[in-house]
Structures are given as structure tokens and as C-alpha cells.
C-alpha positions as CSV (number, residue, x, y, z in Angstrom):
1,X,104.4,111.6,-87.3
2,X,101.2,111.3,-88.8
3,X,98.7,114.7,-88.7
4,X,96.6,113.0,-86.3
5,X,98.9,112.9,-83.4
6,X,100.0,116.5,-83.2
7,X,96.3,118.1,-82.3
8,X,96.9,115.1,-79.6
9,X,99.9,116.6,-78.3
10,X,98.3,120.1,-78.4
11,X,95.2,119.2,-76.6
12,X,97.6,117.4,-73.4
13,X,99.9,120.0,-73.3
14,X,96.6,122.4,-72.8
15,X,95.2,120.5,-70.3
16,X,98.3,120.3,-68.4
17,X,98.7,124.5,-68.7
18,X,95.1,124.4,-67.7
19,X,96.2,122.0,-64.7
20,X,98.7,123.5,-63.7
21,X,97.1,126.8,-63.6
22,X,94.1,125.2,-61.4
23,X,96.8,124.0,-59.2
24,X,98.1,127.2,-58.7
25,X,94.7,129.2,-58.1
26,X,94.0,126.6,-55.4
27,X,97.0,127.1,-53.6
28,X,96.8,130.8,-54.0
29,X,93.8,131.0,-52.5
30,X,94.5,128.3,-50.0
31,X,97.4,130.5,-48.6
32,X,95.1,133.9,-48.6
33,X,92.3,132.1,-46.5
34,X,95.0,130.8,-44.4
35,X,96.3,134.2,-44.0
36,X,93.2,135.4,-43.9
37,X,92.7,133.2,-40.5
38,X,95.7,133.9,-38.9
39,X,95.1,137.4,-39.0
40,X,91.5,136.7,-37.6
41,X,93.2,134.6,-34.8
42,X,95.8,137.0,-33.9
43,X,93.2,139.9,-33.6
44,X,91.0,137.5,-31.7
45,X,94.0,136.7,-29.1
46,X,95.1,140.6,-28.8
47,X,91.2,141.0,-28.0
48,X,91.3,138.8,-25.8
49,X,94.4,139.2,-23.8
50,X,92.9,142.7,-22.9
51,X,91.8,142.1,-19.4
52,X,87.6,143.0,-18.8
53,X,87.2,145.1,-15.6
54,X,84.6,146.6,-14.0
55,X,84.3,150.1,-12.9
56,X,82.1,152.4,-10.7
57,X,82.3,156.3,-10.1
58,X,83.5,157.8,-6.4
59,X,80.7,159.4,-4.2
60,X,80.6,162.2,-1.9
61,X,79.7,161.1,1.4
62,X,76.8,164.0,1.6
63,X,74.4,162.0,3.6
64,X,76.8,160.4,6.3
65,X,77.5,157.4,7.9
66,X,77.6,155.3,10.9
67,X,80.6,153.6,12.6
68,X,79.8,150.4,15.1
69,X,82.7,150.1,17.4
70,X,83.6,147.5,20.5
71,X,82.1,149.1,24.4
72,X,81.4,147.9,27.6
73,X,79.5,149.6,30.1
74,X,80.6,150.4,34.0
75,X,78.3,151.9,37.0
76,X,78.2,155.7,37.9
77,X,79.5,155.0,40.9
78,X,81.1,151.6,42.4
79,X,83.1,151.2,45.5
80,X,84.2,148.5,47.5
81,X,83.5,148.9,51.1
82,X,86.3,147.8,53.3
83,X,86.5,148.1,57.4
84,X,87.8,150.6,59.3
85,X,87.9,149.2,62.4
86,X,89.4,145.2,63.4
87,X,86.8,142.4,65.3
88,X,84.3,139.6,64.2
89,X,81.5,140.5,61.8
90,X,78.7,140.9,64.3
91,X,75.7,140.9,61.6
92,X,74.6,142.0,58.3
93,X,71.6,143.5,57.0
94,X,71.6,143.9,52.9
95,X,73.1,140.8,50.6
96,X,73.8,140.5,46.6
97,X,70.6,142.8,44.9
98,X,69.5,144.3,47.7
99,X,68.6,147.8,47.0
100,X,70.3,150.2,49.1
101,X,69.9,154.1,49.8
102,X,72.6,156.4,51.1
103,X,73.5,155.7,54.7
104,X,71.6,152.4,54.8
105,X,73.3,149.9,57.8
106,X,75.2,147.0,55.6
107,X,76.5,144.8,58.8
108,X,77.8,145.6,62.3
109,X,81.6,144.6,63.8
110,X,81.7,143.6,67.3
111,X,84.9,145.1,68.4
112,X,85.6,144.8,72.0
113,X,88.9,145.9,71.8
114,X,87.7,149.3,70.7
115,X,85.6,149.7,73.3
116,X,87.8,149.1,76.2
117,X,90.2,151.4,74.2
118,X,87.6,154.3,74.5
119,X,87.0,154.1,77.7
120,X,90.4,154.4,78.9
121,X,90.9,157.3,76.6
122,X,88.0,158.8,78.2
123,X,89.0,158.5,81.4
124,X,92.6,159.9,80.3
125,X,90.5,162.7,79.1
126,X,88.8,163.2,82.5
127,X,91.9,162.9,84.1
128,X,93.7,165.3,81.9
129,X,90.6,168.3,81.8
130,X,90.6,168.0,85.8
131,X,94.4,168.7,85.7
132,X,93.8,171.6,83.2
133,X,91.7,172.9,85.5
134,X,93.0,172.4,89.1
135,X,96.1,174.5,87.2
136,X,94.3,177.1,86.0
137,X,92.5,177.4,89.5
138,X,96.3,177.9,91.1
139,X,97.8,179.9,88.1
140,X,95.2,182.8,88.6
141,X,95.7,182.2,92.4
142,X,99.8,183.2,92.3
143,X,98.8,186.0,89.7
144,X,96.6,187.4,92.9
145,X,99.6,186.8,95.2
146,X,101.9,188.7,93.0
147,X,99.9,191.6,93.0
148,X,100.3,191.6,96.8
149,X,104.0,190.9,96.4
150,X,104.1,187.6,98.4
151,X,105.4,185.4,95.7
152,X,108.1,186.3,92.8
153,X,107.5,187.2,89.6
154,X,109.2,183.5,88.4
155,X,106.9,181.9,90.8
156,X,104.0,182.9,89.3
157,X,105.2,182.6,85.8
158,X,106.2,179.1,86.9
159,X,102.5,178.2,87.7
160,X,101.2,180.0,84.4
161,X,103.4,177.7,82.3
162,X,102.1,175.3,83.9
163,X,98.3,175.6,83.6
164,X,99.4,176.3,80.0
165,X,100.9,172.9,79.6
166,X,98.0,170.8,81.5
167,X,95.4,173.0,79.2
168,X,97.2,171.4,76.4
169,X,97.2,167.9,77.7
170,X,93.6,168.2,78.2
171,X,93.2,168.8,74.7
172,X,95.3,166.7,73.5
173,X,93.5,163.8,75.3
174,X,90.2,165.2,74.1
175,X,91.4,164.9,70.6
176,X,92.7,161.3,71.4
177,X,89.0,160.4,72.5
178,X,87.6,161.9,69.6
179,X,89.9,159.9,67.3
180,X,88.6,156.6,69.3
181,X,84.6,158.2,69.4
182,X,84.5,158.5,65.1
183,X,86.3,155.4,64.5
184,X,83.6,153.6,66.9
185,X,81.3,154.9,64.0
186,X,82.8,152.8,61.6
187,X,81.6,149.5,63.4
188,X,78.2,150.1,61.7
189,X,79.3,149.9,57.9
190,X,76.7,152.1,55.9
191,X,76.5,152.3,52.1
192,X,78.1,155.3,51.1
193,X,75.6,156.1,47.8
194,X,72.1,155.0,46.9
195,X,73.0,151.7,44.4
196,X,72.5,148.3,44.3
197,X,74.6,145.3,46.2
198,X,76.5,143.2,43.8
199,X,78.8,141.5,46.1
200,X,78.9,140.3,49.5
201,X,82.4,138.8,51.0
202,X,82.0,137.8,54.3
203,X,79.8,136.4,57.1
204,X,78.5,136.7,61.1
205,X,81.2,135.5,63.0
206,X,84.2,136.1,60.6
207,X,87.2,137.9,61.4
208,X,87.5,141.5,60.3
209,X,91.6,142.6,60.2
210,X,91.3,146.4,59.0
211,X,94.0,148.6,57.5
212,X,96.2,145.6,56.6
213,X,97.5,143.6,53.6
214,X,94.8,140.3,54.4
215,X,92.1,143.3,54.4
216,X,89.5,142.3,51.9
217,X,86.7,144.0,51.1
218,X,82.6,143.4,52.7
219,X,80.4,144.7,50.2
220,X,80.8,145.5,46.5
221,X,78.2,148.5,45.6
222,X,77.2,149.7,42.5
223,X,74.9,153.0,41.3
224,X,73.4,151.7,38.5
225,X,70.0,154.3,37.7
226,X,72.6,155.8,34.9
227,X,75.3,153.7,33.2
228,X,79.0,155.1,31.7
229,X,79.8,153.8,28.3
230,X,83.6,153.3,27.6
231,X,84.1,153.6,24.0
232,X,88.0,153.4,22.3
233,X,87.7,154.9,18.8
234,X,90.8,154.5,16.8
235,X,92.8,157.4,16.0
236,X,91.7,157.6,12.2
237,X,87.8,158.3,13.8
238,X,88.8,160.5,16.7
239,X,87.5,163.4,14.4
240,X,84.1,161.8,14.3
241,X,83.4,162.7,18.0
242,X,82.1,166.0,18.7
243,X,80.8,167.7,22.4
244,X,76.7,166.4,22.9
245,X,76.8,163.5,19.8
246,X,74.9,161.0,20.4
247,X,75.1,157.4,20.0
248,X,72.9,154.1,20.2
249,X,74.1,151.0,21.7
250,X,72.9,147.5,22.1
251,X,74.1,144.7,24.3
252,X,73.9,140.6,23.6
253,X,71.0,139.8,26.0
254,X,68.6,142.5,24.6
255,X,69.2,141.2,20.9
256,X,67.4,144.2,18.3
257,X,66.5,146.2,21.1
258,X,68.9,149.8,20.9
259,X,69.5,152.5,24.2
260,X,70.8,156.0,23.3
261,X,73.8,157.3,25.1
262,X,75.5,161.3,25.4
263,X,79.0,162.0,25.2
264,X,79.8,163.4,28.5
265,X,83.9,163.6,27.7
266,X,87.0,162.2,26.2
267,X,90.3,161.4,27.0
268,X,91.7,164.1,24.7
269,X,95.0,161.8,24.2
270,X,95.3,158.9,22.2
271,X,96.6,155.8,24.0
272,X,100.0,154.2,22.8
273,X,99.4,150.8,23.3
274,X,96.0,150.8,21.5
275,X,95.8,153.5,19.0
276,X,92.5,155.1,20.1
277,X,90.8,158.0,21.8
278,X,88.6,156.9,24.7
279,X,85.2,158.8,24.5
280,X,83.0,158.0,27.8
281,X,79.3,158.6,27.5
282,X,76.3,158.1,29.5
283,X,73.4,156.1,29.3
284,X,70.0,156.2,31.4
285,X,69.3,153.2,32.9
286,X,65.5,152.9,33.6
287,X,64.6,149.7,35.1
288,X,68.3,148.7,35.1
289,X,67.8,147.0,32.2
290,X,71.7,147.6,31.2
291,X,74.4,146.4,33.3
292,X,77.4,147.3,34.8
293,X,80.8,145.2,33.0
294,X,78.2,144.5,29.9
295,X,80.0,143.8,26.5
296,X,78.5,146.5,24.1
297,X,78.7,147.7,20.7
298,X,78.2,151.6,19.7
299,X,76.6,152.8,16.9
300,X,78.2,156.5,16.2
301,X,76.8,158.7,13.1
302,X,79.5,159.9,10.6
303,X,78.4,163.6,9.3
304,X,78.4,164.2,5.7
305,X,81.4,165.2,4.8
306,X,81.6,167.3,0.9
307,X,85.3,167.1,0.8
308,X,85.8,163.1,0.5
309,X,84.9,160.3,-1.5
310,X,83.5,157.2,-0.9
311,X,84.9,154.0,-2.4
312,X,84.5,150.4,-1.9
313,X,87.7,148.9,-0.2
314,X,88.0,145.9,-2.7
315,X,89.5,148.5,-5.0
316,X,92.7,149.5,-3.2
317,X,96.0,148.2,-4.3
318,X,99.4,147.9,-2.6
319,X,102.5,147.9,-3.9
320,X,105.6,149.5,-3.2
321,X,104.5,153.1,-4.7
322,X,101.9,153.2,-1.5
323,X,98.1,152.9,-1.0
324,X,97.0,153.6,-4.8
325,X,93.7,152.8,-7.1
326,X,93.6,152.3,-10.9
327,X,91.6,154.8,-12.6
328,X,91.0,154.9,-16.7
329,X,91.6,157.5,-19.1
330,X,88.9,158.3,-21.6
331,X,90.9,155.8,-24.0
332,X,90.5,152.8,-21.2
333,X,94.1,153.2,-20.5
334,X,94.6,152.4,-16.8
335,X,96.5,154.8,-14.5
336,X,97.8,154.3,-11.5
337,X,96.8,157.0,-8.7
338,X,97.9,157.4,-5.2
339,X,95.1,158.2,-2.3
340,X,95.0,159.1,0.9
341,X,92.2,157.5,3.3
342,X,90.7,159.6,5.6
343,X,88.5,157.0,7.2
344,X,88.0,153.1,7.0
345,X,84.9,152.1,7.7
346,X,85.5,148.4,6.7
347,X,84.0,147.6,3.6
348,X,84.2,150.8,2.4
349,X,86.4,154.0,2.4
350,X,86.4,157.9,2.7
351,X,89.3,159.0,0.3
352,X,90.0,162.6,1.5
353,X,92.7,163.0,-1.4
354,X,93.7,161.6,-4.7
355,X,89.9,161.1,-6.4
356,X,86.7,163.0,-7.4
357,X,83.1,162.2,-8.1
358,X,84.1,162.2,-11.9
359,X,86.8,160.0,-11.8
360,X,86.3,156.1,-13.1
361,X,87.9,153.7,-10.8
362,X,88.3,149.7,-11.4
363,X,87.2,147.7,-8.8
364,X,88.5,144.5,-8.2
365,X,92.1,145.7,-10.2
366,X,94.2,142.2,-11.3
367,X,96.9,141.6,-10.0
368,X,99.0,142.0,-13.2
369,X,97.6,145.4,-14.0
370,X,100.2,148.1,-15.2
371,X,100.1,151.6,-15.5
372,X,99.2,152.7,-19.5
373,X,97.6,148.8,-19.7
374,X,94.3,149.1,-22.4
375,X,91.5,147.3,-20.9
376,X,88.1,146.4,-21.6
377,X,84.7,146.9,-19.4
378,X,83.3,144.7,-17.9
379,X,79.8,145.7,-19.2
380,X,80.7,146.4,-23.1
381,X,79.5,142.5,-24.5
382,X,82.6,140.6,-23.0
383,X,82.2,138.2,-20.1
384,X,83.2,139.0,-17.0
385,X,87.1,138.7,-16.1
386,X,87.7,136.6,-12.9
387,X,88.3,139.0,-10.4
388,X,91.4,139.4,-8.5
């Protein structure tokens, strides 16, 4: 081999070192930026497998609230007048609106029937007082007698008895005929109470049957200067109402216009089939502007209350443990904690036990949430998670 060919050999077999080693410094640091990425991915996916929430703080309930419940309204006073006596509807003097007063003559029955009825019972009476008294006459008679000893002692008794029982006839039959005298009254139906006519079921000429199962009432009546609202709070507000509160209401034809109303009462029970304590108050009427049977809804002030917390509802969860919220630890670890809800007032709660002012609640929890789960706020660079 000549001298030539060996610094030949020398220089390939550097260059292939020099290759190989450039081979090897490329894959090097192709695997380190690979792992360099994977680590960068798997951090990214941890980071972003943490779910983003957002929170709020509880708040004391210190300036109150109000609470718009379901009402209707019903007159002061209502009564359906109904005859006391039978015969044809002779006239009548007040129909549907009229405005009566106490006493006020409604319609006249013709009752013939009646009236022949009290005239025999006044005769009976007649009859019966002039017996009374034609026995008396001879009763005190025989007591004159017997002083003179020309009757017996059982004689005269006899006649005494007898002026006894006739005196009680005669009152009997005067009784009778007063009976018959107050129930001829009743032919001239009156309105019982100053109100206002809002019904008027018959007409001249018709058949009036009283004191039977066809008997149908006249006249519907109605005192309407001062209303009674009817107002069934549900059990978890019966606390709310308190002797003299007051409370607005509004009905559907008077649309943004608002009357006040004062408890008067309750029914100090809480009704089975419904769940709620009915609270009656009243309501002036002026002008009856309100009226009676109206649909209304009551608007009824909640007083501050320093004990409980207020929450929206959208952060309640339930599950099996109860009624709970997630709450997070200063490390943004989530805890579960159960509550108790002293009032719901629709979209939002009083929570009388399980939270304070200072604790930091998630709203809108997942669904998947778990107790000890790290999470990440909502408001700490990261978009919004889609709420639950």
C-alpha cells in the first residue's frame, strides 16, 4: 500500500467518527425536545382538566326582603238571601249593582196562603182569650161560693183548674198568632247589611217554595267598602307573619297600580292538604275599586334577619348526603358542606345553618365535582367552564 492511501483511510474513518457523532447529538437532542414536549403537554392537560368555577361570598340578609305570594280577595260580608215564607214573587225593587243600605225593601212575595192562615189563627186566638176569660170570671165566682159554703172544696178547685188550663190555651194561641204575625214579615225581603247587589235569581210572577230542597236563593249581597284578603303562606314562611304587618297587593285589571292591606288574623294551624298557614287581612276599598273573588298577588316584607345567609339557589347540590353546597379551602380544594334552608324565596335562599359571610361558595358546582377536587377560578386568566 502505497503512503498515499493511508492519510486516505485516516481522513474517512474521521469523518465517519465525526458522522457518527453528529448523528448522535441530533438524536440526543431530538429525544430531549421531545421529552421536553411531552412534559409541556402533560402539564398543559393536568391544567386543564382542573375544572374553572366561579365563586361568590354568602350575605347576611340585614336589610330584608320581600316575598310575592298567590291571593284572592272576598267581601266583608256576603249572604245569600233566601225566603222565609212560600208564594209567587210579587215585585222587586233593587237588581245586580244596585246599592243598598240596611233594611232596604229587595222584592215582595204575595202569599195568600199565609194570610188566610193568620186570620184563622187570630180568630183561634180570640176564641181562646174569651175562654180564658169567661173561666176566670166563674173560677173566682165558686171561690166566693166556697167561702159561703155552698159548693165543695173539689168544686171549686175543679173550676180553678180549669181557668188555669183555658189561660194557657189562650196563650198558647197567642203565641201561635205571633209565630204567623213575624213570618208575615218575611214577605217583604230586606237586605240584611248596607252592600252592593251582585246577583239577582228570580223574577215577578215566579214561584217562591221556602224551607225546602228546590229553595234557591233571591238576591246575592255583598259589603264591599272594605275587602278580606286570603293569603296561604307555606309553612317554611309562616314565621314571616307577625300581628299588624303590612302588605301591598295588586290585582290584573289595575296593572302597576298597588293597595295596602293589615293582617287582621291567621289560622294558627297549617293545612294538611296544602302546606300553608292562611293569614286573612284587610283591605280598604274606596271607590270599590277592588273586587270581591279577585285573583291577587301579595307582596309581604321579610325583616332582616342577622342570623342567616343569603345564597343564590343555582348553587345547591343534591345528592344522597342531603341538601349540600361546595365551598373551597384556602388551597382551592372543594369541600362538600351540608346546609339547612330557612327560607326559599325562589331564586335565592336564606341558609339559617351550615355557612357564614366568610365562607367562598361555587356557584354553578359541575356535576362531577368531588369532595378534596383542586379547581381553578373562574376569574384567575382561564375561560370560563361551561356551567352545570
Amino acid at each position: 500500500m502505497s503512503s498515499d492511501q493511508k492519510p486516505s483511510r485516516k481522513r474517512l474513518m474521521y469523518l465517519g467518527i465525526g458522522g457518527l457523532t453528529l448523528a448522535a447529538l441530533l438524536v440526543a437532542n431530538g429525544l430531549a425536545a421531545r421529552s421536553r414536549h411531552e412534559k409541556e403537554v402533560a402539564s398543559w392537560t393536568e391544567v386543564a382538566a382542573l375544572p374553572v368555577v366561579s365563586v361568590f361570598q354568602p350575605q347576611q340578609n340585614a336589610h330584608g326582603d320581600t316575598l310575592r305570594l298567590p291571593a284572592h280577595l272576598q267581601a266583608w260580608s256576603k249572604a245569600s238571601i233566601h225566603a222565609r215564607v212560600s208564594g209567587y214573587l210579587k215585585s222587586w225593587q233593587s237588581d245586580i249593582g244596585s246599592k243598598v243600605t240596611a233594611g232596604q225593601v229587595l222584592a215582595v212575595i204575595d202569599s195568600p196562603d199565609l194570610d188566610q192562615q193568620l186570620a184563622q189563627t187570630r180568630a183561634h186566638m180570640l176564641q181562646e182569650q174569651a175562654n180564658a176569660k169567661l173561666a176566670a170570671t166563674t173560677a173566682s165566682r165558686w171561690q166566693n161560693l166556697l167561702a159561703s159554703h155552698s159548693v165543695s172544696r173539689q168544686e171549686a178547685d175543679e173550676k180553678a183548674s180549669n181557668a188555669a188550663a183555658a189561660r194557657a190555651n189562650a196563650q198558647a194561641a197567642e203565641a201561635d198568632y205571633a209565630r204567623l204575625s213575624s213570618l208575615e214579615d218575611y214577605k217583604t225581603i230586606r237586605a240584611p247589611f248596607a252592600g252592593t247587589v251582585t246577583a239577582r235569581h228570580t223574577d215577578i210572577g215566579q214561584l217562591i217554595k221556602a224551607d225546602t230542597d228546590s229553595d234557591t236563593e233571591l238576591f246575592d249581597i255583598a259589603d264591599t267598602h272594605q275587602l278580606r284578603l286570603y293569603v296561604p303562606v307555606p309553612q317554611n314562611y309562616a314565621s314571616v307573619i307577625r300581628p299588624g304587618m303590612q302588605v301591598q297587593l295588586s290585582v290584573p285589571e289595575h296593572p302597576g297600580q298597588t293597595f295596602d292591606a293589615k293582617l287582621i288574623g291567621n289560622s294558627a294551624a297549617i293545612d294538611q292538604r296544602s302546606g300553608t298557614l292562611m293569614a286573612q287581612f284587610v283591605a280598604q276599598n274606596p271607590g270599590d275599586v277592588l273586587m270581591p273573588g279577585d285573583y291577587a298577588e301579595a307582596t309581604l316584607a321579610i325583616p332582616p334577619d342577622t342570623h342567616g345567609v343569603s345564597i343564590p339557589a343555582s348553587a345547591l347540590i343534591f345528592r344522597a348526603q342531603g341538601t349540600q353546597v361546595a365551598v373551597l379551602d384556602s388551597a382551592r380544594h372543594v369541600h362538600m358542606q351540608s346546609i339547612h334552608i330557612g327560607l326559599d324565596l325562589g331564586d335565592r335562599l336564606v341558609i339559617d345553618q351550615g355557612l357564614k359571610p366568610a365562607d367562598t361558595v361555587i356557584d354553578n358546582p359541575p356535576d362531577a365535582l368531588r369532595e378534596g377536587d383542586p379547581v381553578k377560578l373562574a376569574d384567575a386568566g382561564a375561560n370560563h367552564a361551561a356551567k352545570a
